[in-house]
TORDO-978941 format. One line per field, with one value per residue (C-alpha): residue number from 1; residue in three letters; x, y, z. Coordinates in pm, 1 decimal, m for minus. Example, Ala and Ser with C-alpha at 12.3 -4.5 7.8 and 13.67 -1.06 7.14 Angstrom:
! residues 2
i [1; 2]
aa [ALA; SER]
x [1230.0; 1367.0]
y [m450.0; m106.0]
z [780.0; 714.0]
This chain:
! residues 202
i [1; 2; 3; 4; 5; 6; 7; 8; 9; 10; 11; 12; 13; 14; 15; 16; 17; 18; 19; 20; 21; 22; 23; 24; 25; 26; 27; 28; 29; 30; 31; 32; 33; 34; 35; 36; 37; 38; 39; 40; 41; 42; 43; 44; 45; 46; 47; 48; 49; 50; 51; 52; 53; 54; 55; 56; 57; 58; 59; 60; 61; 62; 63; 64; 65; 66; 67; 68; 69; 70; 71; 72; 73; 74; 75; 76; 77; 78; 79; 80; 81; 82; 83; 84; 85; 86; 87; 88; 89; 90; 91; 92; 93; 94; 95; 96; 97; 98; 99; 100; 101; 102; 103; 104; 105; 106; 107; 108; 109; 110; 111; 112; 113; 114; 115; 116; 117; 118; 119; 120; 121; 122; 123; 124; 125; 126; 127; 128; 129; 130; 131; 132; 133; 134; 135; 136; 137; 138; 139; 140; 141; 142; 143; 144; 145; 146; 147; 148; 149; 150; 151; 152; 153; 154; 155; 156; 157; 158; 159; 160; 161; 162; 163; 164; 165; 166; 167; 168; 169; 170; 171; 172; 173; 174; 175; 176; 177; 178; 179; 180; 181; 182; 183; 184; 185; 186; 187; 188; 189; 190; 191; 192; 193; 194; 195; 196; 197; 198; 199; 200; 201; 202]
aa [UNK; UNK; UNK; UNK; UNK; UNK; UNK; UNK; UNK; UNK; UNK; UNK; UNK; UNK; UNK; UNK; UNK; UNK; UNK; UNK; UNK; UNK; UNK; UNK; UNK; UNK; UNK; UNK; UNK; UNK; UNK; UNK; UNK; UNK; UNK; UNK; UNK; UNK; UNK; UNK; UNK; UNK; UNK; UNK; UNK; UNK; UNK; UNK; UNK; UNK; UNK; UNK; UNK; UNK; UNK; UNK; UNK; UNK; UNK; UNK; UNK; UNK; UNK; UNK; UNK; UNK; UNK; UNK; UNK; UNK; UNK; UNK; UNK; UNK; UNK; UNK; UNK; UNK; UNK; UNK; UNK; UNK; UNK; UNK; UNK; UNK; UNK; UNK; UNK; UNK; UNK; UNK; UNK; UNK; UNK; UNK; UNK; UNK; UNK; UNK; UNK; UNK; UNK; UNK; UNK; UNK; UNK; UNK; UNK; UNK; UNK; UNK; UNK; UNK; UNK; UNK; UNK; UNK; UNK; UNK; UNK; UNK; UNK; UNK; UNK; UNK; UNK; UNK; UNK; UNK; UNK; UNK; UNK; UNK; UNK; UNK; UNK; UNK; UNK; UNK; UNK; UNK; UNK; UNK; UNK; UNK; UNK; UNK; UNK; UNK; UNK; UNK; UNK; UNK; UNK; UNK; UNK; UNK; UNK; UNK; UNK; UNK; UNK; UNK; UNK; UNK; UNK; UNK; UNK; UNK; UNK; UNK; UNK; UNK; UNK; UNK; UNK; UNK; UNK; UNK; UNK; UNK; UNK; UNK; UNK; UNK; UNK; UNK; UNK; UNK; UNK; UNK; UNK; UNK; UNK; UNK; UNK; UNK; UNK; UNK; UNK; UNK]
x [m11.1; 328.6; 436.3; 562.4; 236.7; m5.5; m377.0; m517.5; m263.7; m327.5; m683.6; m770.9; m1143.3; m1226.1; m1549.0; m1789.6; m2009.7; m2002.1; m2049.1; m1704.6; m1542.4; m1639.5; m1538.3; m1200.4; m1194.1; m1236.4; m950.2; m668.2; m374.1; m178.0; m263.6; m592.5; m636.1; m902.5; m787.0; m959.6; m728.9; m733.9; m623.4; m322.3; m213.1; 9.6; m75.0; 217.7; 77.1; m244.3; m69.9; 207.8; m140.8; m343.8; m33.7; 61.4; m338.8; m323.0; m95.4; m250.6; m651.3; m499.3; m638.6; m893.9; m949.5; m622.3; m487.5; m747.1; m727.1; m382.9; m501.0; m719.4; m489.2; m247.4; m521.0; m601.5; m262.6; m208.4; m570.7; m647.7; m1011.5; m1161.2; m1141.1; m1437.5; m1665.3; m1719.0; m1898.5; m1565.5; m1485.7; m1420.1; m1298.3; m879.6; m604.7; m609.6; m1036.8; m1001.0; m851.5; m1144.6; m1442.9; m1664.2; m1764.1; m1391.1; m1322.3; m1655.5; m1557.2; m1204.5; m1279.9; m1550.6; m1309.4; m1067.6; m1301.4; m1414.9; m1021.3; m1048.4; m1362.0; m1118.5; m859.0; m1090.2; m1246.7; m929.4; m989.1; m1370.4; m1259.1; m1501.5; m1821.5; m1822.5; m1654.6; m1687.5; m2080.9; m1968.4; m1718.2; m1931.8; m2248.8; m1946.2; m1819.4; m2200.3; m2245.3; m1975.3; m2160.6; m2395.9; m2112.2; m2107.0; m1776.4; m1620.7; m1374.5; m1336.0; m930.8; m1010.0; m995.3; m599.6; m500.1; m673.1; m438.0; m139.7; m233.1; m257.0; 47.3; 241.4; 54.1; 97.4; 473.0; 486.9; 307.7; 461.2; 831.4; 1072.9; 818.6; 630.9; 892.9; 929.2; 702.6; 450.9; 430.0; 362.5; 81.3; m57.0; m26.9; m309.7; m512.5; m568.4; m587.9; m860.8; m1039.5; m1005.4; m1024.4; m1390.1; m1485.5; m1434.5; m1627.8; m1926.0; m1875.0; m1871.5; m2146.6; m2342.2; m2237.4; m2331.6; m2698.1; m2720.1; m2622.2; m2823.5; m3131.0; m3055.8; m3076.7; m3383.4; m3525.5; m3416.6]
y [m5836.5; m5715.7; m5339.2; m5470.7; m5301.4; m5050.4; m5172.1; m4832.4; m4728.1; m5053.1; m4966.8; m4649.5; m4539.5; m4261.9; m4123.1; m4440.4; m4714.5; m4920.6; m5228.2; m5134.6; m5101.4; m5404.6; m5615.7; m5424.5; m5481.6; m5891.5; m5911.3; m5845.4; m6018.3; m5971.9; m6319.0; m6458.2; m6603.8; m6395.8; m6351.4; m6190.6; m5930.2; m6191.9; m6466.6; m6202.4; m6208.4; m6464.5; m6567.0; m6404.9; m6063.9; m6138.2; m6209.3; m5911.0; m5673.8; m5885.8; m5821.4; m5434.0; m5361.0; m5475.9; m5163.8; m4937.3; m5012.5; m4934.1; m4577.4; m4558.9; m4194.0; m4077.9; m4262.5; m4200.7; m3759.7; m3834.4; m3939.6; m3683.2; m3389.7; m3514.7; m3568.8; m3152.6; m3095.2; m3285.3; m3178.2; m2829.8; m2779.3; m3092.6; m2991.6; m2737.1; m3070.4; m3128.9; m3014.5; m2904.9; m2703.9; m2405.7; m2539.5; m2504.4; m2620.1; m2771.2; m2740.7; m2980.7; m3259.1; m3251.0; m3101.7; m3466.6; m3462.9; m3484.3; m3738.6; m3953.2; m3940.2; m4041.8; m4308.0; m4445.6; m4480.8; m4624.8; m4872.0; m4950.5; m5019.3; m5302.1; m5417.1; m5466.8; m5641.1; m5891.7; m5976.5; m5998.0; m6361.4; m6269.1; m5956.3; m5962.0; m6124.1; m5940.8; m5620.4; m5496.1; m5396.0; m5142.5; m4972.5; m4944.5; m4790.6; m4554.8; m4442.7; m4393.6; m4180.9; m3972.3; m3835.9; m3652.5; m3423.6; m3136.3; m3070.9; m3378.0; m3532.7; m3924.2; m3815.3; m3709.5; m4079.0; m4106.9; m3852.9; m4064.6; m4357.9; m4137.4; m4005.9; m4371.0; m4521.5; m4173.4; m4215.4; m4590.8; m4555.3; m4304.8; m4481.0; m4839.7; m4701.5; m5030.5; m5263.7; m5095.2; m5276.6; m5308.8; m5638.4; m5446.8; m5170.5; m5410.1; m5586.9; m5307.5; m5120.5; m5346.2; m5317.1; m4979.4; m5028.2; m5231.3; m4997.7; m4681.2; m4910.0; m4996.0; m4659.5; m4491.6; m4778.6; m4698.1; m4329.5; m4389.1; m4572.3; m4343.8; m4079.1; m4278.5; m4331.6; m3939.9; m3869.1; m4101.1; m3949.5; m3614.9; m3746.9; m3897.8; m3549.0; m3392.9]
z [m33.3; m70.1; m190.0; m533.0; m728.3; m593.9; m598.3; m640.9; m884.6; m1102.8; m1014.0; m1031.6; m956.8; m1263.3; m1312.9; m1456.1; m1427.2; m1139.2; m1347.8; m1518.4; m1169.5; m1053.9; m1327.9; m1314.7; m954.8; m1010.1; m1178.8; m895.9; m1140.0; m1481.2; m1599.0; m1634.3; m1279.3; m1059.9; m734.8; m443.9; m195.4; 63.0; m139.1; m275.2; 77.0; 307.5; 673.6; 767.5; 643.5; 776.6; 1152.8; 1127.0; 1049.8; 1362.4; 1565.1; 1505.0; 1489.7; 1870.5; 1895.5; 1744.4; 1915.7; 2236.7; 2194.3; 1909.7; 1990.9; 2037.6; 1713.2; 1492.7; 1606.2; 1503.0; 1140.7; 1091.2; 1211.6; 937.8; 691.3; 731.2; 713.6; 349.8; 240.3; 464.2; 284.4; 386.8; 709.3; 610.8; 508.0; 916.0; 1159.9; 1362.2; 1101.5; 1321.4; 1621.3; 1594.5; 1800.3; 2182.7; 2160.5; 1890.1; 2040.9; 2314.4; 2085.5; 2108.6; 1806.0; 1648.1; 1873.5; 1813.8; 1446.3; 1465.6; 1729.9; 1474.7; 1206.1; 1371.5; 1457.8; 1071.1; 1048.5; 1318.1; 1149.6; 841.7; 1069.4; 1242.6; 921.1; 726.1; 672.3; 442.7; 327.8; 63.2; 179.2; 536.5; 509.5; 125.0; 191.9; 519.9; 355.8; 2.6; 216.4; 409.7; 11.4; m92.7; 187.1; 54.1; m181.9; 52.2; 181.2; m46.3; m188.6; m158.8; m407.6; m465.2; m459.0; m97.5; 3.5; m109.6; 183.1; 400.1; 326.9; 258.6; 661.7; 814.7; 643.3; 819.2; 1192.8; 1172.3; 1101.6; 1402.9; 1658.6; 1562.4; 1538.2; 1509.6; 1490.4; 1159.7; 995.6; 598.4; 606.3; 828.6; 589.6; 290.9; 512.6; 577.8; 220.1; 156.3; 365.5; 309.5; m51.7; m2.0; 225.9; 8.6; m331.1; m192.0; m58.1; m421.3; m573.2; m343.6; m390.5; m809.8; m753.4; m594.9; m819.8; m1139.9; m997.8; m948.2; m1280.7; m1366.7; m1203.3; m1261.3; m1673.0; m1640.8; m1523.4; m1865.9]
């Protein structure tokens, strides 16, 4: 994987076809070899992610509230998209409902790490039905998704201390790059076929 180029920032999701995304999206190198994520990455990524993820699952909840509280601190209006929208400090961290969500996502994250290994073929369909969904949520932004990653680099580094080491970073850089790269490609999606729909009506 590596932190020497940024997948989203050589592939950024804009407002188009899907078609054109995923052709971009094939094409994960600056020669003329088609790699996929997976094959971009080492077995020693692959173990230093397996091996810090162990860390990090040992409370889902807890972890993933974490993520969230820093994701409403980065982006304070998407807080407004959930049904906790009103529920503030100490109630938060016990209102159910925050903690169902945060658990769940934490668990799509160790969905990614067990299927590191078929990236493509058994986790790329989850996480394109999760971005689809997106577009459901009235006033959501595709950009919401970076603060997402920006928030689980920053509560990955705290939790993991000494042992999020520069290696683990770069393992882990792409892994979330992956995960928000295919969440905006099932969001554009979605968005294209609404357009698309809402054209046809005309």
């Amino acid at each position: 994987m590596g932190c020497g180029q940024s997948i989203t920032a050589a592939y950024p999701i804009k407002k188009q076809s899907f078609s054109k995304i995923k052709k971009r999206h094939r094409r994960f190198s600056d020669n003329e070899t088609s790699i996929t994520f997976v094959e971009a990455s080492s077995e020693r990524d692959k173990q230093l992610v397996r091996r810090t993820w162990r860390l990090m699952a040992v409370d889902l909840a807890g972890n993933g509230s974490k993520v969230f509280l820093r994701i409403f601190e980065l982006r304070p209006e998407l807080k407004q998209l959930f049904p906790f929208r009103d529920v503030i400090g100490d109630e938060l961290m016990k209102n159910p409902t925050f903690k169902g969500h945060a658990s769940r996502f934490m668990q799509a994250v160790g969905a990614a790490v067990d299927n590191i290994d078929d990236w493509e073929a058994a986790f790329s369909p989850l996480l394109l039905g999760l971005g689809r969904q997106h577009i459901n949520f009235g006033g959501f932004k595709p950009e919401y998704f970076n603060a997402f990653a920006d928030s689980m680099m920053f509560i990955w580094e705290q939790v993991l201390g000494d042992r999020f080491t520069t290696e683990a970073r770069c393992a882990w850089q792409g892994v979330f790059e992956f995960i928000m790269l295919k969440l905006k490609e099932g969001y554009a999606e979605a968005d294209t076929e609404r357009n698309d729909n809402q054209n046809a009506k005309v």
